[in-house]
PyMOL Python script that loads the backbone (N, CA, C, O; Angstrom):
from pymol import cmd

cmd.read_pdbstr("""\
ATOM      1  N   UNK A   1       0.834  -1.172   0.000  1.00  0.00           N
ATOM      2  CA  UNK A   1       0.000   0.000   0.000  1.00  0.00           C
ATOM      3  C   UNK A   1       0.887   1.246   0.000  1.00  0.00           C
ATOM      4  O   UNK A   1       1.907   1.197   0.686  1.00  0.00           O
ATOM      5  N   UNK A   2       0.670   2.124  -0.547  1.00  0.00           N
ATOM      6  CA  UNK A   2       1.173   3.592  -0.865  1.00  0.00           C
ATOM      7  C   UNK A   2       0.650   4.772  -0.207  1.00  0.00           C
ATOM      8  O   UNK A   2      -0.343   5.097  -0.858  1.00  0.00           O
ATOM      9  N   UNK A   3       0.793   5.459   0.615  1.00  0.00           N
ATOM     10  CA  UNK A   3       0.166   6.384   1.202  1.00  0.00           C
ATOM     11  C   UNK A   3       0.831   7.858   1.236  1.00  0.00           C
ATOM     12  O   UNK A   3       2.045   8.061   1.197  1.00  0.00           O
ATOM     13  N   UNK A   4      -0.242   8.925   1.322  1.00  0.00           N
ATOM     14  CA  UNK A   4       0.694  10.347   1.637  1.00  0.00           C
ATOM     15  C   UNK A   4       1.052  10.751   3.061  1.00  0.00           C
ATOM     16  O   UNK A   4       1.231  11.918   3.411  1.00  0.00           O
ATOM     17  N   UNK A   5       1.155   9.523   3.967  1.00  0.00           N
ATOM     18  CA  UNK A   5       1.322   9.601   4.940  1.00  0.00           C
ATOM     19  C   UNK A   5       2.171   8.885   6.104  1.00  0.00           C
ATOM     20  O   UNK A   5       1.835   7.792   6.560  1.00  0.00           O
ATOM     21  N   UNK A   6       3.330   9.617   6.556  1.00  0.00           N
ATOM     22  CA  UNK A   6       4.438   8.550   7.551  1.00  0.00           C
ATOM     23  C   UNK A   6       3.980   8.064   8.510  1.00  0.00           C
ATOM     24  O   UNK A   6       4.618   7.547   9.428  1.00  0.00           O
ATOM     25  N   UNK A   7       2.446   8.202   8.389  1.00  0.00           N
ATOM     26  CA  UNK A   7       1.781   7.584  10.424  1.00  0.00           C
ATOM     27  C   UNK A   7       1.222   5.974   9.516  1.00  0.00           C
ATOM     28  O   UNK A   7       1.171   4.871  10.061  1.00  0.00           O
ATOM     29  N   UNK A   8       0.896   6.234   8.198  1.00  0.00           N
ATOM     30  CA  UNK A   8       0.556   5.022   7.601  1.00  0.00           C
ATOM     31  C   UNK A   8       1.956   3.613   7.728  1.00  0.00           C
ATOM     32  O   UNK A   8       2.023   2.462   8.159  1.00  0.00           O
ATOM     33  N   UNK A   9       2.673   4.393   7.203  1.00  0.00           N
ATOM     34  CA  UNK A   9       3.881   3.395   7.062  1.00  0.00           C
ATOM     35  C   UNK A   9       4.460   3.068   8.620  1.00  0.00           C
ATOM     36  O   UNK A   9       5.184   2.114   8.902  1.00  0.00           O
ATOM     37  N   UNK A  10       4.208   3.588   9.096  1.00  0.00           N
ATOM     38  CA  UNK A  10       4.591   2.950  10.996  1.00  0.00           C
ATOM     39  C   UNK A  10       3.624   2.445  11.067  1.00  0.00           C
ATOM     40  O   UNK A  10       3.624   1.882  12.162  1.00  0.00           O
ATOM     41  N   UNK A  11       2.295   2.177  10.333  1.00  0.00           N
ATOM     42  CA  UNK A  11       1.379   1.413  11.408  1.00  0.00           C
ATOM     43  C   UNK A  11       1.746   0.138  10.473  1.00  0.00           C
ATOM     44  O   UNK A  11       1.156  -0.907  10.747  1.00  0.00           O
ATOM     45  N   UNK A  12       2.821   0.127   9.212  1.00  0.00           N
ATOM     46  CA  UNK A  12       2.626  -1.377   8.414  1.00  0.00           C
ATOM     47  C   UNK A  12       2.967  -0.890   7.022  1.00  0.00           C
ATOM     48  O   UNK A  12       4.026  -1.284   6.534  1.00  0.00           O
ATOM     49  N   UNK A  13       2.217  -0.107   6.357  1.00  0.00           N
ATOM     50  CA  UNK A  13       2.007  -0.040   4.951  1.00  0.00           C
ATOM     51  C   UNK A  13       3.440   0.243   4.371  1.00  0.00           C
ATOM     52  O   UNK A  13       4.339   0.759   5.035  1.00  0.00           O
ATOM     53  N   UNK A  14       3.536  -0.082   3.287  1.00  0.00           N
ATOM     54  CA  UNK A  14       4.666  -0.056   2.441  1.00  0.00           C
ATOM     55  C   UNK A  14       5.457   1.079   2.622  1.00  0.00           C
ATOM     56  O   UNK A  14       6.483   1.105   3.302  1.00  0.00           O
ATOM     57  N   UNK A  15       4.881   2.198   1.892  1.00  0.00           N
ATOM     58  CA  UNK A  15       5.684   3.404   1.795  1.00  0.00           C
ATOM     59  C   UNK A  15       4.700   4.464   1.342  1.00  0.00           C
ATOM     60  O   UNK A  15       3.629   4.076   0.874  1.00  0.00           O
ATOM     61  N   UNK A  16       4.959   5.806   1.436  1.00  0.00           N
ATOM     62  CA  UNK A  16       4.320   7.047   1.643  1.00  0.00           C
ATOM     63  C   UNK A  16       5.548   7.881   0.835  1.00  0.00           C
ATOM     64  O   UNK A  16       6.758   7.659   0.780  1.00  0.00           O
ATOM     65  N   UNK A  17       4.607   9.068   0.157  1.00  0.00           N
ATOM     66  CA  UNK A  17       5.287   9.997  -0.357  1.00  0.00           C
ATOM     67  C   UNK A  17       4.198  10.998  -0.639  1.00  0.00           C
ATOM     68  O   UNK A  17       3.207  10.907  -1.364  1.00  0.00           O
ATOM     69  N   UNK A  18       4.733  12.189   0.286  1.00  0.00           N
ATOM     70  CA  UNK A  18       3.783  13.174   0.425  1.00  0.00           C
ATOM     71  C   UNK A  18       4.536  14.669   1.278  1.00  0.00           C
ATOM     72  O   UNK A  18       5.638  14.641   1.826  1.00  0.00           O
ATOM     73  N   UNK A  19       3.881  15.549   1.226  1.00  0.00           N
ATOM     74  CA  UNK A  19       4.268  16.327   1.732  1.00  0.00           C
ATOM     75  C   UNK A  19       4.577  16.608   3.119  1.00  0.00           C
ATOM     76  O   UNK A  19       3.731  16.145   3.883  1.00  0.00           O
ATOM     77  N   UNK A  20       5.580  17.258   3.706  1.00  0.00           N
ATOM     78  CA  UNK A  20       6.483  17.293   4.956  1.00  0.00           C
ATOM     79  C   UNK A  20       4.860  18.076   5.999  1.00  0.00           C
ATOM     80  O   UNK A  20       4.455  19.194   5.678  1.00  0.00           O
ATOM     81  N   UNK A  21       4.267  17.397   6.988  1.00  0.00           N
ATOM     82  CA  UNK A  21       2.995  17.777   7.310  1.00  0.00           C
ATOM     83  C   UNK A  21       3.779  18.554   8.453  1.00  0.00           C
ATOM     84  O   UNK A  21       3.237  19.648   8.612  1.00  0.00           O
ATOM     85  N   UNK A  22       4.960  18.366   9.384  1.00  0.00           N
ATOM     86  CA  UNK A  22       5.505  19.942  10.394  1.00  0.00           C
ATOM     87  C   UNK A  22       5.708  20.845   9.701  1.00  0.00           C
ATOM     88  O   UNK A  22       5.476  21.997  10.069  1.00  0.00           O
ATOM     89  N   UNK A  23       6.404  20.419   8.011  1.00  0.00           N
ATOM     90  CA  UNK A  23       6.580  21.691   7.608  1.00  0.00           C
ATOM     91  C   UNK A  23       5.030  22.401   6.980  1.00  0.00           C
ATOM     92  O   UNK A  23       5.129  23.579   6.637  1.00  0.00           O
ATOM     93  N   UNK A  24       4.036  21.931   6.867  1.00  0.00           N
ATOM     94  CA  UNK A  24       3.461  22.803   6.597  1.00  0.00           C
ATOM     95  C   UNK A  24       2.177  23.573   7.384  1.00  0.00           C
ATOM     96  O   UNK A  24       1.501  24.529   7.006  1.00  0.00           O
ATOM     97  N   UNK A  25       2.111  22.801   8.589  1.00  0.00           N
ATOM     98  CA  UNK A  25       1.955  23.658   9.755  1.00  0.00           C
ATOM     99  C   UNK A  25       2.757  25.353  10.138  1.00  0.00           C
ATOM    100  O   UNK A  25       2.469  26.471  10.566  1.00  0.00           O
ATOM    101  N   UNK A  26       3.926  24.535   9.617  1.00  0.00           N
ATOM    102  CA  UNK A  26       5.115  25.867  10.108  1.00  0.00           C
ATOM    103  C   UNK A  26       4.446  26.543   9.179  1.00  0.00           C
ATOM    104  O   UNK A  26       3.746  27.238   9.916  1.00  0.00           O
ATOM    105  N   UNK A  27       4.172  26.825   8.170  1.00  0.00           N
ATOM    106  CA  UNK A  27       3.537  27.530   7.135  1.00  0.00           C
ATOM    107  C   UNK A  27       2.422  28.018   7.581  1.00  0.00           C
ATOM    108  O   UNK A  27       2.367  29.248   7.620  1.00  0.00           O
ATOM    109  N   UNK A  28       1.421  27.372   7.966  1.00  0.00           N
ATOM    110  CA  UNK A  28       0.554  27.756   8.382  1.00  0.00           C
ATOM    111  C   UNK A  28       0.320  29.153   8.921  1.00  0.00           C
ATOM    112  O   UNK A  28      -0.208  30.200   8.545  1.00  0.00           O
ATOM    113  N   UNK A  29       1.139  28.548  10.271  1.00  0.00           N
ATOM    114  CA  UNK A  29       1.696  29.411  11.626  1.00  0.00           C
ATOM    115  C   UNK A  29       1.899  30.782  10.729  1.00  0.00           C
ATOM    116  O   UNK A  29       1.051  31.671  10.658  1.00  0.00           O
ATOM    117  N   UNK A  30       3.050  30.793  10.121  1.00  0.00           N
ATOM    118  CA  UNK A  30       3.066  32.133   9.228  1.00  0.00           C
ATOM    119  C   UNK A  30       2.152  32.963   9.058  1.00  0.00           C
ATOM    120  O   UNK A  30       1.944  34.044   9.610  1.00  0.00           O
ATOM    121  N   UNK A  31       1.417  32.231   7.995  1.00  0.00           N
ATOM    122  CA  UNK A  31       0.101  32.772   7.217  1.00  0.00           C
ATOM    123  C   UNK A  31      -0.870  33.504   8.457  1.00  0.00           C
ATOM    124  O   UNK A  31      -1.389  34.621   8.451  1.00  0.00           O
ATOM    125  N   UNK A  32      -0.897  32.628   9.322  1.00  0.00           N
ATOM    126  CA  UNK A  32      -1.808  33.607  10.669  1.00  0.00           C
ATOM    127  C   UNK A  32      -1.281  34.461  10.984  1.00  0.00           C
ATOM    128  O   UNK A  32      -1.889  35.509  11.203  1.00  0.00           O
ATOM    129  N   UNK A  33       0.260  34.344  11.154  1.00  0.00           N
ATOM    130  CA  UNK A  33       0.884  35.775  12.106  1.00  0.00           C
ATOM    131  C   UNK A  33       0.838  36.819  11.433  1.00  0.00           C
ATOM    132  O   UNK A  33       0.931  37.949  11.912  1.00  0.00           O
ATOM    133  N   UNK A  34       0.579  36.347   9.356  1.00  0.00           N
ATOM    134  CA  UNK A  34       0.334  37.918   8.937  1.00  0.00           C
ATOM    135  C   UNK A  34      -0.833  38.753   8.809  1.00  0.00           C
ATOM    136  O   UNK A  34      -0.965  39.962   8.615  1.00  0.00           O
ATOM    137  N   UNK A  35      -1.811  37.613   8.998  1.00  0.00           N
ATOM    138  CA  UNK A  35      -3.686  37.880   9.238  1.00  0.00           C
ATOM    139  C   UNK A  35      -3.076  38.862  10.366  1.00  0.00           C
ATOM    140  O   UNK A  35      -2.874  40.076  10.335  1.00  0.00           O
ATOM    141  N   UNK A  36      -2.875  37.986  11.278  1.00  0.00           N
ATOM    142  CA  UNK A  36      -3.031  39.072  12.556  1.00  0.00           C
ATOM    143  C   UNK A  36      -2.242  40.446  12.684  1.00  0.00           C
ATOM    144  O   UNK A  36      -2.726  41.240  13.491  1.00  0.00           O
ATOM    145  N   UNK A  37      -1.381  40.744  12.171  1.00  0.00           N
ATOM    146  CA  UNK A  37      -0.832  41.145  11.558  1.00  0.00           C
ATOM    147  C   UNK A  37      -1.017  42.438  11.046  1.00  0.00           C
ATOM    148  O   UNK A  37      -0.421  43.513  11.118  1.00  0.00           O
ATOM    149  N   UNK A  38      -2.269  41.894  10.379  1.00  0.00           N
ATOM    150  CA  UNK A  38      -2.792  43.169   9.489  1.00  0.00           C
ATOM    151  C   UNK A  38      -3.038  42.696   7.998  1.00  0.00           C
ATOM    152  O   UNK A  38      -4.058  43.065   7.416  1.00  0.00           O
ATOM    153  N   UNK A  39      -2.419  42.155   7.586  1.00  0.00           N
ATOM    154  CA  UNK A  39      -2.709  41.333   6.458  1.00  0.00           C
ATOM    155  C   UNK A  39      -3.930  40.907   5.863  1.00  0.00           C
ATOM    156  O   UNK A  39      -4.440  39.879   6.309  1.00  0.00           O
ATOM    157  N   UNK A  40      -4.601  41.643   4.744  1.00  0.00           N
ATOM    158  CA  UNK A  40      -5.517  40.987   4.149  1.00  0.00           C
ATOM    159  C   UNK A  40      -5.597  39.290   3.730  1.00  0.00           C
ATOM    160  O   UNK A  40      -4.754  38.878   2.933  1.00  0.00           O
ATOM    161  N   UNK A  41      -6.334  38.602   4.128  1.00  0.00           N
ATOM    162  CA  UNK A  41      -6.073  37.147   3.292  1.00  0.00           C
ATOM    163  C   UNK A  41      -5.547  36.884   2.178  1.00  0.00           C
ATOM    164  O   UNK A  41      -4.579  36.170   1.915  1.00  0.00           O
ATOM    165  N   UNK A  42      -6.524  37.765   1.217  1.00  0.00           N
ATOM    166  CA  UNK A  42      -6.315  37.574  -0.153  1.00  0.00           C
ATOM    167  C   UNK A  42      -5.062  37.992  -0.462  1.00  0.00           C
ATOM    168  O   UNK A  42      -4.404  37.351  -1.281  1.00  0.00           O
ATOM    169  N   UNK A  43      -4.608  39.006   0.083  1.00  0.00           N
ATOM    170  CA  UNK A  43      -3.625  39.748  -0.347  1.00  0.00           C
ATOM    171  C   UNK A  43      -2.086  38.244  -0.075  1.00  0.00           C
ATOM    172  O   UNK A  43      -1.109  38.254  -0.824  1.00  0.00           O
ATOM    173  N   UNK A  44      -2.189  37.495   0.716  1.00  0.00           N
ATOM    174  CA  UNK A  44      -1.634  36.339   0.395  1.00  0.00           C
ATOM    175  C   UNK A  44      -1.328  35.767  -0.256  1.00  0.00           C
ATOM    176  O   UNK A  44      -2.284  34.992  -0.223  1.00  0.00           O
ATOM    177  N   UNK A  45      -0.460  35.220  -1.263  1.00  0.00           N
ATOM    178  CA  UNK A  45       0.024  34.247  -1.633  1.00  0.00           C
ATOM    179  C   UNK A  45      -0.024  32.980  -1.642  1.00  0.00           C
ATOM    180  O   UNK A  45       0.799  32.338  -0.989  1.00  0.00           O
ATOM    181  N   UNK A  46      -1.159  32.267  -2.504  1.00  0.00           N
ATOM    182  CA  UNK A  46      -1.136  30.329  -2.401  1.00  0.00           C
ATOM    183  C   UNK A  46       0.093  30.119  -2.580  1.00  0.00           C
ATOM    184  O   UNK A  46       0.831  30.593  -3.445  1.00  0.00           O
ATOM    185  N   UNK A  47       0.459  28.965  -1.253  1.00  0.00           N
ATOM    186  CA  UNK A  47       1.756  28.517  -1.567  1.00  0.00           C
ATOM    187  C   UNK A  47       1.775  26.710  -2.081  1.00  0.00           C
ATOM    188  O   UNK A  47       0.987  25.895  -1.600  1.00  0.00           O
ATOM    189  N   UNK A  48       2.205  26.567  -2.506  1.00  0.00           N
ATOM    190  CA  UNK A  48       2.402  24.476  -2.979  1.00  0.00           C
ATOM    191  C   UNK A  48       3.599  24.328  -1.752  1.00  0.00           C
ATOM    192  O   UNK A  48       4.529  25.129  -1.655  1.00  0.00           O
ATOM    193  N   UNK A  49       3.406  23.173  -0.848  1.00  0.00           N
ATOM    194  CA  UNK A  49       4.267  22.500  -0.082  1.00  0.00           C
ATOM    195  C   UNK A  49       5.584  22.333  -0.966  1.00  0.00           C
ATOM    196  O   UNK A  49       5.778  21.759  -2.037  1.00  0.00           O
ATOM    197  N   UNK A  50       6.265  22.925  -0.265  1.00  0.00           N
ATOM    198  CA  UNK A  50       8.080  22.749  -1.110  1.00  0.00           C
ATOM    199  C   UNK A  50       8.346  21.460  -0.127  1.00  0.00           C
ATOM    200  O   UNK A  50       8.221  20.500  -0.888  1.00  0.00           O
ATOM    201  N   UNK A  51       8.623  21.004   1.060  1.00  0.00           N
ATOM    202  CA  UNK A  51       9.245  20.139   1.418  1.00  0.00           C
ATOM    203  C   UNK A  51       8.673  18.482   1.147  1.00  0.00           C
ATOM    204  O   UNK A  51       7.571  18.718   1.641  1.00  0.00           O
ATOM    205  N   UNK A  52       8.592  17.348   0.842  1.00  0.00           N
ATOM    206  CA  UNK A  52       7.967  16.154   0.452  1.00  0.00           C
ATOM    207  C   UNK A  52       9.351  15.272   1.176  1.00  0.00           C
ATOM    208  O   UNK A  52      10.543  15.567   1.251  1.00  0.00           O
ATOM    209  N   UNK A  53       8.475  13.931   1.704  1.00  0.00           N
ATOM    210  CA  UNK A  53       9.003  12.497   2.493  1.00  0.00           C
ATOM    211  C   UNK A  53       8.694  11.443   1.692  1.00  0.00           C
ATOM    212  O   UNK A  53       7.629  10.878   1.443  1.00  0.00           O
ATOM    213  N   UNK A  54       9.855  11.274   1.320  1.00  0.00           N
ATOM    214  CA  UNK A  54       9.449   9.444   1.064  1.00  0.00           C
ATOM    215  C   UNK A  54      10.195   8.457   2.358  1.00  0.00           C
ATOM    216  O   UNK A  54      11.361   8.289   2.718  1.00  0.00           O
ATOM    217  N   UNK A  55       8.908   7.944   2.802  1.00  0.00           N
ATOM    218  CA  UNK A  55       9.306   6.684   4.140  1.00  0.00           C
ATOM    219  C   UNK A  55       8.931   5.443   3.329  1.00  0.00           C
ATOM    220  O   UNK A  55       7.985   5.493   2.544  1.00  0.00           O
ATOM    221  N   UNK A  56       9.766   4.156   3.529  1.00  0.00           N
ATOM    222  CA  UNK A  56      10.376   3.080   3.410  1.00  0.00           C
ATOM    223  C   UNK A  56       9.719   1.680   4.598  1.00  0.00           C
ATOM    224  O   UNK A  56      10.267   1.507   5.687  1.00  0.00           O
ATOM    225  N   UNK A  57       8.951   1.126   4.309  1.00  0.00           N
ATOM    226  CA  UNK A  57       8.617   0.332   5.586  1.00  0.00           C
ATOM    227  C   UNK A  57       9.332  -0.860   4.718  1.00  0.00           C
ATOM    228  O   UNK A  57       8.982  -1.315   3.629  1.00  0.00           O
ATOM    229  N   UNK A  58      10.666  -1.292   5.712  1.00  0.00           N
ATOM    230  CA  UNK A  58      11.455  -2.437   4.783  1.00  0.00           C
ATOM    231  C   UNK A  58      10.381  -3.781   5.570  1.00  0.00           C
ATOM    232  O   UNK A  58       9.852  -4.653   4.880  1.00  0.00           O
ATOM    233  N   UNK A  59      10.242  -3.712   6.903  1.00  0.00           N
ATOM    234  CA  UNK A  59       9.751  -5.278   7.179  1.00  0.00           C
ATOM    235  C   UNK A  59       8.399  -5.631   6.362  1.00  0.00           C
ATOM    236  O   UNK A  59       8.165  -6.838   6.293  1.00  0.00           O
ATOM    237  N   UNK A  60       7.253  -4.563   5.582  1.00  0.00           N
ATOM    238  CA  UNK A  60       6.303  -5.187   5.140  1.00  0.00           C
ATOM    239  C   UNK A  60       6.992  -5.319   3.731  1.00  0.00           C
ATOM    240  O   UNK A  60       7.041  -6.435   3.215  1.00  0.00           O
ATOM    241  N   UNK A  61       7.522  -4.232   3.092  1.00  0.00           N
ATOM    242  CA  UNK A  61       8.307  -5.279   1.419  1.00  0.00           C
ATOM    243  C   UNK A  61       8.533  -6.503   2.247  1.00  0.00           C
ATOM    244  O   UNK A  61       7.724  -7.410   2.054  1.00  0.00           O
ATOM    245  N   UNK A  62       9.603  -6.738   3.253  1.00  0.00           N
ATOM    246  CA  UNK A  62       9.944  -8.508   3.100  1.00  0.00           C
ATOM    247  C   UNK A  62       8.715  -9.165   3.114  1.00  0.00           C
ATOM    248  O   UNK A  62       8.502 -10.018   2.253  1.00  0.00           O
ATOM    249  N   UNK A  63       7.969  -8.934   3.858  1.00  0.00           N
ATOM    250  CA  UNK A  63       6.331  -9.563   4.293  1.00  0.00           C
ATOM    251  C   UNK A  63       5.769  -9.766   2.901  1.00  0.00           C
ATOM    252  O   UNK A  63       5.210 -10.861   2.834  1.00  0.00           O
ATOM    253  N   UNK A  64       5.729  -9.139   1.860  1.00  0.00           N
ATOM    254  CA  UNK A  64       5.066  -8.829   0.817  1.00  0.00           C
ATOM    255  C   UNK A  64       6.079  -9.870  -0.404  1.00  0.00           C
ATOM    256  O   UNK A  64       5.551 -10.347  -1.409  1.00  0.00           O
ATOM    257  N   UNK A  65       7.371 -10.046  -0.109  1.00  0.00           N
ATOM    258  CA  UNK A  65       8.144 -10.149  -1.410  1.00  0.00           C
ATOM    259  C   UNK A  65       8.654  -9.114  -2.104  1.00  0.00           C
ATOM    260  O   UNK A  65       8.617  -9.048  -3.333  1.00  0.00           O
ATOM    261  N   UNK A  66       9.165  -8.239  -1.344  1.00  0.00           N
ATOM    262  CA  UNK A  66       9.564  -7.335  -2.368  1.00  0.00           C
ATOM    263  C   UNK A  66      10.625  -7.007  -1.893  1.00  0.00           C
ATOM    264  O   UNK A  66      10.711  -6.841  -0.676  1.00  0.00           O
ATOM    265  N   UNK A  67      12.006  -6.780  -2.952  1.00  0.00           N
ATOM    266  CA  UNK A  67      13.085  -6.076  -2.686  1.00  0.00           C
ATOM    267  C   UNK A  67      13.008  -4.590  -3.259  1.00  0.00           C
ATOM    268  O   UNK A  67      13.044  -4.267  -4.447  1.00  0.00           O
ATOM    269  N   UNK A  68      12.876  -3.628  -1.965  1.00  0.00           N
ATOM    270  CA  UNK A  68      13.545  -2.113  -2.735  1.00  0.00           C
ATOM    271  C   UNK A  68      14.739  -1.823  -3.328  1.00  0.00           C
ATOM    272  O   UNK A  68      15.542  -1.790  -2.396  1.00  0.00           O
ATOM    273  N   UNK A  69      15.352  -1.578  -4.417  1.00  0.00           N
ATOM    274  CA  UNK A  69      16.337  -0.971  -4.870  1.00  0.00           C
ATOM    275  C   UNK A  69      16.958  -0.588  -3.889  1.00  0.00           C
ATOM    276  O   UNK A  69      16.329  -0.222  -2.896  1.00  0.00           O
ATOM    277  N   UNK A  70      18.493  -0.571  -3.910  1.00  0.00           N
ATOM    278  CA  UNK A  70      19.333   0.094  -2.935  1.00  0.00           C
ATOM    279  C   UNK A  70      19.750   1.957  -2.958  1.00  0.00           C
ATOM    280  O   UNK A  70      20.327   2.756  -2.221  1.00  0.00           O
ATOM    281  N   UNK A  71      18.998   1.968  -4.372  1.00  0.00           N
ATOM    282  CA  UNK A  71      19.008   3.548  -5.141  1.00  0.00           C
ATOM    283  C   UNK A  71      17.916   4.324  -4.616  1.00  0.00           C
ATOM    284  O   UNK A  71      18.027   5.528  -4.386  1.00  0.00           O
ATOM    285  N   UNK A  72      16.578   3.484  -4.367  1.00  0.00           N
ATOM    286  CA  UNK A  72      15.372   4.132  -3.765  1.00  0.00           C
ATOM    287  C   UNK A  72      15.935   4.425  -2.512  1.00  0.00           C
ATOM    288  O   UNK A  72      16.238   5.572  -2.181  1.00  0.00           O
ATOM    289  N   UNK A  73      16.172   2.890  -1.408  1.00  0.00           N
ATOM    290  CA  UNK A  73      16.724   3.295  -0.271  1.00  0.00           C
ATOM    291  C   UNK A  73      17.293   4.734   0.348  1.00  0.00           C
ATOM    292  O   UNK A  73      16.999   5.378   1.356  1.00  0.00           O
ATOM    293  N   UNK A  74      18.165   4.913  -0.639  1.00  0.00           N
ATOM    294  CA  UNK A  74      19.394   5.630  -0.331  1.00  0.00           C
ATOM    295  C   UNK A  74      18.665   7.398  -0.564  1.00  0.00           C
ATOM    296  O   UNK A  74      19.051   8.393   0.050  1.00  0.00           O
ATOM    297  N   UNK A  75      17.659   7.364  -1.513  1.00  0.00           N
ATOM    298  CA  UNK A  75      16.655   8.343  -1.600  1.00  0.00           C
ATOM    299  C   UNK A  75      15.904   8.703  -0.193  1.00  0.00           C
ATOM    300  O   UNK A  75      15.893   9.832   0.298  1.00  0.00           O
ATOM    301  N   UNK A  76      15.436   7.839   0.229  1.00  0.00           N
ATOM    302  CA  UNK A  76      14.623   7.819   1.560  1.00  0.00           C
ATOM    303  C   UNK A  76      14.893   8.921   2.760  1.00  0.00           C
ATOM    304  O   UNK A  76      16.024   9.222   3.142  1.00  0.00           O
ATOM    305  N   UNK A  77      14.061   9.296   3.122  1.00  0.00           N
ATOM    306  CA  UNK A  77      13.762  10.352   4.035  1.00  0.00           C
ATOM    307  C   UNK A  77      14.013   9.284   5.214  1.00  0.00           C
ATOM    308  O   UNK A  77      14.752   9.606   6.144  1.00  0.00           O
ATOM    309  N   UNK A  78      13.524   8.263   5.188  1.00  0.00           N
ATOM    310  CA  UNK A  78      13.482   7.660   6.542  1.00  0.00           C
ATOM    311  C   UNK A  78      13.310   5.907   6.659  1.00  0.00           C
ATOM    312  O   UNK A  78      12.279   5.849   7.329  1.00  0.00           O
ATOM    313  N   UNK A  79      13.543   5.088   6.511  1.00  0.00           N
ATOM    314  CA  UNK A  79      13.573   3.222   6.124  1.00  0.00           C
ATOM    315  C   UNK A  79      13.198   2.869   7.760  1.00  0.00           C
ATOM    316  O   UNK A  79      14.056   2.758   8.636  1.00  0.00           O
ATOM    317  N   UNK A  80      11.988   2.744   7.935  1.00  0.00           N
ATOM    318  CA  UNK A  80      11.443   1.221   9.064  1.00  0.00           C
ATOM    319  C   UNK A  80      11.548   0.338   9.006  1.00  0.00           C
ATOM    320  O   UNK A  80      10.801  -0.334   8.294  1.00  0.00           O
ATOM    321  N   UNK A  81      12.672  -0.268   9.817  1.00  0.00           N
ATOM    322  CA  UNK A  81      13.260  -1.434   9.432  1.00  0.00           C
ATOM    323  C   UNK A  81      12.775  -2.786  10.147  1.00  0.00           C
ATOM    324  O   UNK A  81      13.278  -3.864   9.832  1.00  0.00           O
TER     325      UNK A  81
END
""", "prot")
cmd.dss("prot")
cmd.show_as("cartoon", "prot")
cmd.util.cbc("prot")
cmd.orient("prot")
């Protein structure tokens, strides 16, 4: 299973690739301090998540049959081993 999420792959699932979810809280946080601020909303800027995780759950590939590449690995934000 594939998920956009690293709480998925600790509970089991294969692997996740999705956006960095502290970092975009931290973003968040921003965006309010300039509301409050004084800041019109609109006057804001949509931003796209710059930071993204790929997590690695190696014990369900073995569970599953699967070998990851040692090239993906080495990509990895983070391997549950």
């Amino acid at each position: 299973m594939m998920s956009i999420s690293r709480e998925f792959v600790q509970a089991k699932a294969l692997m996740s690739y999705g956006a960095n979810i502290p970092d975009m809280f931290r973003r968040a946080a921003d965006f309010a301090d300039k509301i409050l601020r004084g800041t019109k909303p609109g006057d804001i800027p949509v931003e796209q998540p710059t930071k993204f995780e790929l997590v690695i759950n190696l014990k369900t590939a073995k569970g599953l049959g699967l070998t990851i590449p040692p090239t993906v690995l080495a990509r990895a934000d983070e391997v549950i081993e």
